[in-house]
C-alpha positions, 0 to 999 in steps of 0.5 A: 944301598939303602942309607938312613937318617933320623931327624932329631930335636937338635941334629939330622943323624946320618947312616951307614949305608947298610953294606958298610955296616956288615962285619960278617956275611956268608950264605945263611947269617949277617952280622953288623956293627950297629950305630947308637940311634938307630933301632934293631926293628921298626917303631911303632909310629914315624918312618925312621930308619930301622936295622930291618928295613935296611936289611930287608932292601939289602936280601928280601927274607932277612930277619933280626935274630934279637935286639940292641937299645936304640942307644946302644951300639954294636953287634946284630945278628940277621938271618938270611932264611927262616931256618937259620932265624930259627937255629938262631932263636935256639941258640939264644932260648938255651943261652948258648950265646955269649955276649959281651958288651963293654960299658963305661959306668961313673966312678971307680968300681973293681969288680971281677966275675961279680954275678947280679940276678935280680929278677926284672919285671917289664913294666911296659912302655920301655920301663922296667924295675927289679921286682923280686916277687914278679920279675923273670930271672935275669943274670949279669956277670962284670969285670972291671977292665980299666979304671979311671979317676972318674970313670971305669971301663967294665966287661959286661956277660948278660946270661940272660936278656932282658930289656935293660938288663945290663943298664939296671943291674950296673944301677943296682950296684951303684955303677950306672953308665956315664950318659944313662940318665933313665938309671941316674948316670952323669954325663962325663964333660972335658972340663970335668976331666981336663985341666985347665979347659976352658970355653970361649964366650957365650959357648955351651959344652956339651958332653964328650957322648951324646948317649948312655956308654954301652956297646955290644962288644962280642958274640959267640955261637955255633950253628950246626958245626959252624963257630961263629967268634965276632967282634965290634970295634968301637963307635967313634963316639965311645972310642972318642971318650975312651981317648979322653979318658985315657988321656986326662983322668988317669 
């Protein structure tokens, strides 16, 4: 089955074949465990690799019920029928979906059921701003889960889901995810967090991720009388930071 790669200004990215990326199947839905890079539905310009275009060639009538940032990684949720793409389309409109997603944001942040809901105005090309007077209603819930000297690994329950919207209300708070340059967050390097780390000659460390901390965790719904209770393991790469962390800079 359909396998992608992306050509990027340092690195050739290679997927999954999209059978490896499903966590969940039956006759109606597929869920997957998308990788960061890779887009939920085709951009507008170039012929990479999206979600869509690889489920397309895996069932003809597959439809993405909603989005993830390219960056991020975690679950996808693609209908197999235009009904259950409807039922789906439901279900998210009357925020009957609970989502979780675990973020690793900079510094030391002990929250615990801390609700944001500043409103979110989409400016357009992937650019968003908090604008109280013109923006749509967005709602955050976060929980701290695990803390660390420089770091805190934090529950995220977006209510609503507007783009960045977990990314820009963490900023609000002064917690921007490690990684996410856009909202002001700082890349986290083993050096900053291993003592005693050093580097050969002539050698250039690069960040323990290579993108923003931010993964779609859980989700929770039913369709009819079907409850659907998923989870995502971790990307390598989250996991892989998480590791460090852990190990380092508790």
């Amino acid at each position: 089955m359909f396998a992608g790669m992306i050509e990027t200004e340092k690195r050739t990215l290679k997927f999954p074949k999209f059978t490896e990326l499903i966590v969940h199947e039956d006759e109606n839905l597929m869920v997957i465990n998308k990788p960061p890079f890779l887009s939920s539905l085709d951009e507008r310009e170039g012929g990479e690799p999206s979600v869509l275009r690889m489920a397309k060639q895996y069932h003809a009538d597959a439809q993405v019920c909603h989005r993830i940032d390219k960056e991020t990684s975690g679950l996808l949720l693609i209908a197999k029928n235009p009904e259950t793409y409807r039922a789906v389309s439901i279900e998210f409109e009357r925020r009957r979906v609970r989502k979780i997603y675990h973020a690793i944001i900079n510094g030391s942040h002990a929250f615990t059921e801390v609700k944001v809901d500043y409103p979110i105005l989409n400016l357009g090309n992937k650019n968003v701003t908090i604008d109280r007077v013109n923006g749509k209603p967005a709602e955050t819930w976060f929980n701290s889960i695990e803390y660390y000297k420089h770091c805190t690994l934090v529950e995220c329950r977006p209510v609503t889901g507007r783009m960045h919207q977990i990314r820009i209300h963490l900023a609000t708070q002064h917690a921007a995810i490690v990684g996410d340059t856009l909202y002001k967050g700082k890349p986290i390097y083993l050096s900053q967090i291993k003592r005693g780390f050093t580097l050969g000659k002539d050698q250039e460390e690069q960040p323990i991720m290579k993108r923003f901390a931010l993964h779609a965790r859980e989700l929770h719904f039913s369709i009819g009388d079907k409850a659907y209770d998923l989870e995502a393991p971790y990307p390598k790469d989250f996991a892989t930071l998480l590791k460090q962390l852990q190990k380092f800079d508790k």
